[in-house]
Rosetta silent file (secondary structure, phi, psi, omega in degrees, C-alpha in Angstrom):
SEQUENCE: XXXXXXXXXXXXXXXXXXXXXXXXXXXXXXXXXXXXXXXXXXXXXXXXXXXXXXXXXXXXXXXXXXXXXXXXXXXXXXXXXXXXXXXXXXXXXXXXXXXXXXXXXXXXXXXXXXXXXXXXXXXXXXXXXXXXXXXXXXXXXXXXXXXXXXXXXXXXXXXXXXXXXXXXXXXXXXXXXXXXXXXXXXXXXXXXXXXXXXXXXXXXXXXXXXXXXXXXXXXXXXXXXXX
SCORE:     score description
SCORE:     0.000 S_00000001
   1 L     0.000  -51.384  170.503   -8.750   -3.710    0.334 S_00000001
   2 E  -120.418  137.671  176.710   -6.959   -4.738   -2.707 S_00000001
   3 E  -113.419  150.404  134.839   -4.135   -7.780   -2.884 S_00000001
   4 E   -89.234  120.923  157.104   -1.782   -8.935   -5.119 S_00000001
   5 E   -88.347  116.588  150.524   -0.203  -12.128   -5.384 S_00000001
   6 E    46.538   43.550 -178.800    3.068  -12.951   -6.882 S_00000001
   7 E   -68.339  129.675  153.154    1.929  -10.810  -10.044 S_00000001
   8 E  -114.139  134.532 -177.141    3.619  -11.062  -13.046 S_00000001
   9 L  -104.772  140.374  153.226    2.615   -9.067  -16.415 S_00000001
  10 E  -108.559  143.371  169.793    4.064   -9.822  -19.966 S_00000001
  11 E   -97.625 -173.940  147.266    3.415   -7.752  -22.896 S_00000001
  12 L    36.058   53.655 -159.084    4.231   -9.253  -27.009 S_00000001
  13 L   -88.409  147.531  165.437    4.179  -12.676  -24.348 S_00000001
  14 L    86.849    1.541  175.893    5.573  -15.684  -27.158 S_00000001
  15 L  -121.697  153.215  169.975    6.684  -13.276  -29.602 S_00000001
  16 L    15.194  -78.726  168.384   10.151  -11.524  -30.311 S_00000001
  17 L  -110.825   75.827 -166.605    9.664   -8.872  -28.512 S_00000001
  18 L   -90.736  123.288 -148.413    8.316  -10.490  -25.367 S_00000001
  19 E  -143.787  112.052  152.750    8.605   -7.673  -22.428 S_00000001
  20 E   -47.840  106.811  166.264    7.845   -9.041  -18.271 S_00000001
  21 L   -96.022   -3.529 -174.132    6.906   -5.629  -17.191 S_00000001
  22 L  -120.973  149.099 -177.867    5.890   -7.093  -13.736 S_00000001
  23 L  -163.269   78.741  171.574    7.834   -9.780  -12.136 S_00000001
  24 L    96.160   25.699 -170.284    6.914  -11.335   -8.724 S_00000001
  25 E   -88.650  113.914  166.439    5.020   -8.304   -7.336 S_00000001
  26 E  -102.206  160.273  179.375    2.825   -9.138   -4.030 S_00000001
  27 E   176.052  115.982 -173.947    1.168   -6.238   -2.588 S_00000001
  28 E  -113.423  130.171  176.004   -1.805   -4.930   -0.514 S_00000001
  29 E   -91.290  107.680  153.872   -3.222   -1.651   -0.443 S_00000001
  30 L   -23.517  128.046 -179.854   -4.720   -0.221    2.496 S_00000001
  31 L   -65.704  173.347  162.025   -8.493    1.404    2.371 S_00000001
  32 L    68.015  -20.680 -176.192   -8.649    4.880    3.290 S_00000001
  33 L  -116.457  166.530 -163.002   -5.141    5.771    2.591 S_00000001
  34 E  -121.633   97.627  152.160   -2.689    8.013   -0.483 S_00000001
  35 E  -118.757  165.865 -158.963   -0.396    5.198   -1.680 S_00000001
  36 E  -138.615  141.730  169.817    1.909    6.360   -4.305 S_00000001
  37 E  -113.846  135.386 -174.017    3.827    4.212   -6.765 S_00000001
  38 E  -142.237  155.985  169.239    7.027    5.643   -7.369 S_00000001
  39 E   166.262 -170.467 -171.165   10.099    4.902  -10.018 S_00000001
  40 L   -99.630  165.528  168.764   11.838    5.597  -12.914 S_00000001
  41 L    -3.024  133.766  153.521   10.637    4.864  -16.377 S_00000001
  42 L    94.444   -2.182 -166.884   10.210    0.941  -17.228 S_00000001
  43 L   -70.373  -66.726 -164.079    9.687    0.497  -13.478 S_00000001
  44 L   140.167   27.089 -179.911    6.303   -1.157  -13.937 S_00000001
  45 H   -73.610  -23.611 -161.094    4.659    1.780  -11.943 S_00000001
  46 H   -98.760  -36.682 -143.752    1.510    2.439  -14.885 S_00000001
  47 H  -101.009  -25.239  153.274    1.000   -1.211  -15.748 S_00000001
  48 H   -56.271  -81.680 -176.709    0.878   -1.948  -11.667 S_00000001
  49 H    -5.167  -42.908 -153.048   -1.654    1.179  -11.763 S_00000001
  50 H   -55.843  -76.943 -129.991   -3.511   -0.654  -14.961 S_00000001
  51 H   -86.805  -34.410  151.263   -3.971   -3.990  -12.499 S_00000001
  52 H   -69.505  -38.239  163.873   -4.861   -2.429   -9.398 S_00000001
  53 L   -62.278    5.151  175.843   -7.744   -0.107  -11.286 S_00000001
  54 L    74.279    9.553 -167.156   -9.314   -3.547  -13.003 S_00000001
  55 L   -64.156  -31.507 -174.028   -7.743   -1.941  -15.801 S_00000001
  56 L  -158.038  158.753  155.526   -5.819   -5.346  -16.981 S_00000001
  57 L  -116.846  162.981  163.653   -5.025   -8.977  -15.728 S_00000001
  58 L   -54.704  140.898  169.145   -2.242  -10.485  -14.785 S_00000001
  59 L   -61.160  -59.832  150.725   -0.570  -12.375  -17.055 S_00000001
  60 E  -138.881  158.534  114.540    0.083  -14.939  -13.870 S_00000001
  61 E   147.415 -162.853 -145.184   -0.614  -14.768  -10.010 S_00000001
  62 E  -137.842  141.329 -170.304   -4.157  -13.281   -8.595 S_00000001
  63 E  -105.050  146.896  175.343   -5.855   -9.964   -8.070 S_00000001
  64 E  -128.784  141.276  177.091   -8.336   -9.477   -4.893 S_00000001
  65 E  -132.488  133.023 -158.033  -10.490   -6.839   -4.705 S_00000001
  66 L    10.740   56.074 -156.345  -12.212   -6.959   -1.240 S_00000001
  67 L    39.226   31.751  173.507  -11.574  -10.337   -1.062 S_00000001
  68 E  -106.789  130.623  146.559  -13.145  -11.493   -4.074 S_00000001
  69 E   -62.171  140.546 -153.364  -11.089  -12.564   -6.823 S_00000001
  70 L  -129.035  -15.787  174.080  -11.069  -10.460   -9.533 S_00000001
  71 L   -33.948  -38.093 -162.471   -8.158  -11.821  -12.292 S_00000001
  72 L  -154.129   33.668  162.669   -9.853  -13.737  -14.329 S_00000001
  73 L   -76.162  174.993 -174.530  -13.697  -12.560  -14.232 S_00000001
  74 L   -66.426  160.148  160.433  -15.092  -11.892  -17.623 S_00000001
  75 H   -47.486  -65.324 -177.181  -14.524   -8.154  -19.574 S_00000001
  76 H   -55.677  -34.995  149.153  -18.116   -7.422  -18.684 S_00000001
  77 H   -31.821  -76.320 -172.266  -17.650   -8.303  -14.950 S_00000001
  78 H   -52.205  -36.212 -172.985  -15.132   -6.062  -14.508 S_00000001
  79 H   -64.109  -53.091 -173.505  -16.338   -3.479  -16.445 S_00000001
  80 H   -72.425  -27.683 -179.569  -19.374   -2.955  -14.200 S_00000001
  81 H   -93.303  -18.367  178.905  -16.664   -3.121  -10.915 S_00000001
  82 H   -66.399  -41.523  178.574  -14.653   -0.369  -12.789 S_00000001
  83 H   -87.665  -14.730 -159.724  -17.360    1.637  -13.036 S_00000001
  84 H  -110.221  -16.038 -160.169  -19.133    1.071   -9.536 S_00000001
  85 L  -141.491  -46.080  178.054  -15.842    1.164   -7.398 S_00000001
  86 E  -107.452 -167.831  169.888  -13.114    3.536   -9.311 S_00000001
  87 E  -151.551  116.602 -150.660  -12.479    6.485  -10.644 S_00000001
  88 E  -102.418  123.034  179.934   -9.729    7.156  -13.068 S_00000001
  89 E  -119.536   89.466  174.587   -7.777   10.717  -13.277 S_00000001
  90 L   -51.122 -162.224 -166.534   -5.183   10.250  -16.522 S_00000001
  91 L  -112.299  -43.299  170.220   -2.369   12.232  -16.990 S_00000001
  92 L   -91.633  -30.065  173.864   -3.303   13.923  -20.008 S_00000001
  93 L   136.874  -35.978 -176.395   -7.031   14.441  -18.348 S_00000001
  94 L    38.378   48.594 -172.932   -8.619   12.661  -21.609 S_00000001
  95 L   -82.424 -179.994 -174.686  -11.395   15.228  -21.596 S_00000001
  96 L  -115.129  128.707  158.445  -13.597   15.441  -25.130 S_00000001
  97 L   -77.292  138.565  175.281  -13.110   18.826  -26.759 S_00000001
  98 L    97.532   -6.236  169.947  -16.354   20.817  -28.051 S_00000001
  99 L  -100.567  166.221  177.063  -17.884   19.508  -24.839 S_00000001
 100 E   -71.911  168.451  157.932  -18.850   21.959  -21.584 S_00000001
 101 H   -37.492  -77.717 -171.550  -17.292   20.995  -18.241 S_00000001
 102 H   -60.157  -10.740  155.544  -20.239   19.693  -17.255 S_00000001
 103 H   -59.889  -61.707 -177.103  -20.822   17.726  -20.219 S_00000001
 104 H   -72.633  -36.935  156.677  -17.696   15.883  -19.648 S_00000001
 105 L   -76.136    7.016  174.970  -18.384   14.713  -15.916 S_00000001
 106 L   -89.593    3.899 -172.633  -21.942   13.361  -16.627 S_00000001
 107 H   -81.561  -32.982 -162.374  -20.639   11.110  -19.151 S_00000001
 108 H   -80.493    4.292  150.329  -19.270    8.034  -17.177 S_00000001
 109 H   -77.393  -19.660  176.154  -22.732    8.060  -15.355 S_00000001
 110 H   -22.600  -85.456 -150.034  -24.857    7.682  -18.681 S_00000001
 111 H   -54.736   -2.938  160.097  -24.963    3.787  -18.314 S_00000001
 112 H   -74.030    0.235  178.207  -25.969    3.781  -14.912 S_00000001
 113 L   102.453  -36.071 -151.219  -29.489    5.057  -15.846 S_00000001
 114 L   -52.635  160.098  160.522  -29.748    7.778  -13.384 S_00000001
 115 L   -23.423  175.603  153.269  -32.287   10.760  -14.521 S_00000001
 116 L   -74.561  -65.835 -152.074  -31.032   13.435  -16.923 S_00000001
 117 H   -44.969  -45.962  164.685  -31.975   15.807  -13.959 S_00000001
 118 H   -70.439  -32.865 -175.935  -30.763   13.994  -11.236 S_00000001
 119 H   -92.918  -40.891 -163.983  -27.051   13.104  -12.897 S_00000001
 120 H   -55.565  -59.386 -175.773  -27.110   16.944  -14.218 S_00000001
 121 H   -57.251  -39.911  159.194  -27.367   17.995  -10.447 S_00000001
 122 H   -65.337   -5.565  159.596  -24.629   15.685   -9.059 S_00000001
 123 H   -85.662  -52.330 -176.831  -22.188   17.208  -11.893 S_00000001
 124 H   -59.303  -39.135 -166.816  -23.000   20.913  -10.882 S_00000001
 125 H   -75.837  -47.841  160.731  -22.372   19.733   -7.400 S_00000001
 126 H   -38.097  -65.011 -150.581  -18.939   17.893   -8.157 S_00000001
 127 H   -68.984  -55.644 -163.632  -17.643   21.208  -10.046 S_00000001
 128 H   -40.298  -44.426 -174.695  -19.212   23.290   -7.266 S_00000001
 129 H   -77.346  -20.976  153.371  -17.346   21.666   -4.751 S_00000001
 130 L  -106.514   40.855  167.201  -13.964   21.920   -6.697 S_00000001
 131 L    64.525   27.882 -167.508  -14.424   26.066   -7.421 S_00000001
 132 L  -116.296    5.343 -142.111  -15.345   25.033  -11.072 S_00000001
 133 L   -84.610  -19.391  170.770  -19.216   25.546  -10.599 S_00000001
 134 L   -76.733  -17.410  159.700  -19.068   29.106  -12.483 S_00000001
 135 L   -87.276    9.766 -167.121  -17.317   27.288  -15.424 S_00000001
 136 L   -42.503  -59.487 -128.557  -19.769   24.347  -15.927 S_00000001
 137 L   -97.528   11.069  178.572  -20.933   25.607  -19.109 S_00000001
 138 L   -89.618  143.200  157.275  -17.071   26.434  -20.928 S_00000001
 139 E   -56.347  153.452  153.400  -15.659   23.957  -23.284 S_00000001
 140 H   -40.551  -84.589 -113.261  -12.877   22.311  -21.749 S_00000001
 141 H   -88.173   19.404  174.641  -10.313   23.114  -24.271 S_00000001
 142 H  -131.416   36.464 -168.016  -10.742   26.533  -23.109 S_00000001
 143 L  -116.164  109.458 -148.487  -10.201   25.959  -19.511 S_00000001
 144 L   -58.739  171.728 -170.427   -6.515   26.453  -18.247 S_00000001
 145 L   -55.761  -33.534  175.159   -4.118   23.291  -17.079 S_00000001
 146 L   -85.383  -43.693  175.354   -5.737   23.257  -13.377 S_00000001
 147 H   -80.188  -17.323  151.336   -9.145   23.628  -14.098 S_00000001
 148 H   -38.679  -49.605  176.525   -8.789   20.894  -16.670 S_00000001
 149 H   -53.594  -79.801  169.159   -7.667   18.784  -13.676 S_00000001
 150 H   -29.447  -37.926 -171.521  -10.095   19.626  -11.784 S_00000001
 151 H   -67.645  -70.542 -171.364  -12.830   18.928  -14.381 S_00000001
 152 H   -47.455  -34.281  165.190  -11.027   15.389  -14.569 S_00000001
 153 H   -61.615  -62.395  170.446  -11.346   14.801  -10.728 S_00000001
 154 H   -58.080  -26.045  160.168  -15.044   15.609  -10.787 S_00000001
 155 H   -55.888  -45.445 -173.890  -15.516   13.213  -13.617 S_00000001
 156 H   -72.801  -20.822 -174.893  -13.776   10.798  -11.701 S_00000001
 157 H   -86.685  -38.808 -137.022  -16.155   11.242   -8.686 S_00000001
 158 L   -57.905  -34.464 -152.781  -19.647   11.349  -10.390 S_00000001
 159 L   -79.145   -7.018 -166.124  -20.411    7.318   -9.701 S_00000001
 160 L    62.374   99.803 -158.670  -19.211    8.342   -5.969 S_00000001
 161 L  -132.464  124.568 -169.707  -16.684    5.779   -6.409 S_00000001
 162 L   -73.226    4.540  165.909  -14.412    4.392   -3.298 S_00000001
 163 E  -138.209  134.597 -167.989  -11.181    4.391   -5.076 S_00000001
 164 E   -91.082  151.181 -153.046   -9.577    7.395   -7.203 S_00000001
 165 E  -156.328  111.703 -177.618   -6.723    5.542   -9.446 S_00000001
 166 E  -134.820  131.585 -160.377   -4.255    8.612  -10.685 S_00000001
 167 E  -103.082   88.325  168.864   -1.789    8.291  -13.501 S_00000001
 168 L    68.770   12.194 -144.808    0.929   10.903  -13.007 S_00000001
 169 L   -54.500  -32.685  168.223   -1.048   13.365  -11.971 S_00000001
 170 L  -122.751   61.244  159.730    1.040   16.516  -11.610 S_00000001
 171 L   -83.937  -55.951  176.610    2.778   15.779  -14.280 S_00000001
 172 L   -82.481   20.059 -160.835    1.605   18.725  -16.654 S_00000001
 173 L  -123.561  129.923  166.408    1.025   20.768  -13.264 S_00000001
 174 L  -116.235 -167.450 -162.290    3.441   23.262  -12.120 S_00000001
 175 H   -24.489  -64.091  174.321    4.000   23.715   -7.837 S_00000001
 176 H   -21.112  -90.273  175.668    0.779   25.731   -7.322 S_00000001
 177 H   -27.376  -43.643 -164.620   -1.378   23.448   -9.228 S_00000001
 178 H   -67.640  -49.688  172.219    0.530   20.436   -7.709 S_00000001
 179 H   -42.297  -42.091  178.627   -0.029   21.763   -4.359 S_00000001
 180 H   -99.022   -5.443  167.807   -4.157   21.962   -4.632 S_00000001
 181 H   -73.858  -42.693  169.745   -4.375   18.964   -6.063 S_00000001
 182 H   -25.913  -67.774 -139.947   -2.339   17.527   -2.446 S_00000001
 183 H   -65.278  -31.470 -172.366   -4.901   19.538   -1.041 S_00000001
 184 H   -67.747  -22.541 -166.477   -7.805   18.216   -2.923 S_00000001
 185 H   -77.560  -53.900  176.058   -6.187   14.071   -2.481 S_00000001
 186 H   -27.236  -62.587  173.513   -6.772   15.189    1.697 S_00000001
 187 H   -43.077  -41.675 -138.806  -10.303   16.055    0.883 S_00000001
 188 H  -100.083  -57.146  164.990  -11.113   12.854   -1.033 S_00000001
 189 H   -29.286  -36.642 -171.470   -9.552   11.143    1.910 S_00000001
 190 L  -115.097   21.938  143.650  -11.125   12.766    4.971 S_00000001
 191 L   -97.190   -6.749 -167.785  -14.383   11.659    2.997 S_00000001
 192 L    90.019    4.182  178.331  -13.283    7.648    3.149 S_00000001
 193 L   -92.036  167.629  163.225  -12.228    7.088   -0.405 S_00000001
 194 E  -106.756  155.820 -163.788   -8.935    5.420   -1.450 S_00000001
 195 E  -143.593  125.512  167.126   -6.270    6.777   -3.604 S_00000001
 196 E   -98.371  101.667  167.029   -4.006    5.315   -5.622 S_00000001
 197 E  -153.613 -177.332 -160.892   -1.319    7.085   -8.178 S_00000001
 198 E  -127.510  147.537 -166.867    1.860    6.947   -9.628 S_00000001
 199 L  -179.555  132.010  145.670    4.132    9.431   -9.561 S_00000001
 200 L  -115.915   60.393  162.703    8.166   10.493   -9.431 S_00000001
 201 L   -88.031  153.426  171.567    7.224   14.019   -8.654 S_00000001
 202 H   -86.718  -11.920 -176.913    9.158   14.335   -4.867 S_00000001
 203 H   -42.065  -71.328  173.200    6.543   17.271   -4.488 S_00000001
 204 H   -40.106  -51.745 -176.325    3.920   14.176   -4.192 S_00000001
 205 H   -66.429  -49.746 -173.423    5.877   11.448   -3.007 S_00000001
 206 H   -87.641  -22.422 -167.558    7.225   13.390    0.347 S_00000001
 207 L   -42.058  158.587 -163.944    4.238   15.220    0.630 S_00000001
 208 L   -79.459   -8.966 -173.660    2.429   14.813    4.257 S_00000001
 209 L   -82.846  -58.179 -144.806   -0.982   13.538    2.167 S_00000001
 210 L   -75.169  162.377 -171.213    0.326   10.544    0.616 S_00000001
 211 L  -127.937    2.273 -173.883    0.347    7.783    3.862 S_00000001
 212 E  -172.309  138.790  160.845    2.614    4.944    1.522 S_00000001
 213 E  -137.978  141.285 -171.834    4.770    4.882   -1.123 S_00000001
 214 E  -110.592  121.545 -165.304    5.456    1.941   -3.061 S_00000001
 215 E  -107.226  142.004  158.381    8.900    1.900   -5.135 S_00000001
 216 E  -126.785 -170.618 -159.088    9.720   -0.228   -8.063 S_00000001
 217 L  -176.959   82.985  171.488   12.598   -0.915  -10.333 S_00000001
 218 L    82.222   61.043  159.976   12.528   -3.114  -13.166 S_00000001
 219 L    73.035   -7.301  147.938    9.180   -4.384  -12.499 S_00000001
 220 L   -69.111  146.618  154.819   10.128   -5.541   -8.515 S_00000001
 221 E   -63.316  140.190  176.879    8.990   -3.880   -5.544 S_00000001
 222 E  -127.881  -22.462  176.396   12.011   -2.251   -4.017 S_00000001
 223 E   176.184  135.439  156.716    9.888   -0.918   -0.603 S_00000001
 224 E  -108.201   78.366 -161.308    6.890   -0.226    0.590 S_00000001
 225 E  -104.964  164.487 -168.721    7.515    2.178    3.288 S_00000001
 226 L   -90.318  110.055 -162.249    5.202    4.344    5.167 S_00000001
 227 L   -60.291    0.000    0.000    5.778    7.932    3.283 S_00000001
């Protein structure tokens, strides 16, 4: 579904402090499937993350996204496949305080247009369907570490989008929490989307969910083995 070629990234490239953070990475990701990026700091696990989510280009080699290249389309191009194809779950959650729940997953649907009435109902339904639908109306900032999550997953869903892209995800989670989100990556899964995230929790990484985990280590691939 998505390739890499022979990716390399540089950050501060031609200056001083000139940083590779990528270095020779080919790589294809399977539809349908929980691959996991796993390492230690510095591996190059977020800034792969960035480049499979349309997030960034490569510096050199070529991005595919269902077998269209995708490297070196325009901002606006991209922008419009970003919005139409993923769905992005940070780490910190990056919800806006002083807004409801429900406030915060209609927004990445504005610019598509849809109704007020019609996007309002596909938000209630997204909470409903994660146990959040009795909190729609609380600000976020007053909604505990899980339901925060949660909030951020249905946000990530409203566009119905075929690939979830997750940054660390039970990072800020403790077992419990970590545990329904597994359960919740299953769900997204046994619906046809793909999932992507990065992660050295081993809770995640061995879990029975994820179907691949991809390790790096100073900005190389080190394995991709079947988790």
């Amino acid at each position: 579904m998505i390739e890499l070629n022979d990716i390399h990234k540089a950050f501060n490239q031609g200056q001083s402090n000139e940083y590779w953070a990528l270095n020779g990475v080919s790589l294809t990701i399977a539809g349908r499937q929980v691959t996991a990026l796993s390492g230690p700091s510095g591996s190059g696990k977020t800034t792969l993350l960035t480049l499979l989510g349309c997030l960034a280009r490569p510096t050199r080699g070529r991005v595919r996204l269902r077998e269209q290249d995708v490297s070196g389309l325009p901002e606006r191009f991209l922008t419009d496949i970003r919005r139409r194809t993923f769905g992005f779950v940070f780490q910190q959650f990056n919800l806006v305080r002083g807004l409801s729940a429900l406030d915060n997953v209609m927004l990445p649907a504005y610019p598509l247009g849809l109704p007020y009435g019609q996007l309002r109902e596909k938000a209630e339904n997204q909470l409903a369907g994660l146990d959040l639908g009795h909190r729609r109306g609380a600000r976020v900032e007053w909604l505990s570490g899980g339901e925060q999550q949660r909030v951020a997953i249905a946000r990530a869903l409203i566009n119905d989008p075929e690939v979830i892209v997750a940054d660390e995800p039970t990072a800020n989670l403790d077992t419990a929490l970590s545990r329904q989100f597994l359960d919740i990556l299953g769900r997204l899964v046994a619906e046809g989307r793909t999932v992507i995230l990065t992660s050295h929790d081993p809770l995640v990484v061995e879990s029975s969910v994820v179907d691949r985990v991809v390790r790096l280590r100073d900005g190389r691939l080190l394995d991709t083995a079947a988790a």
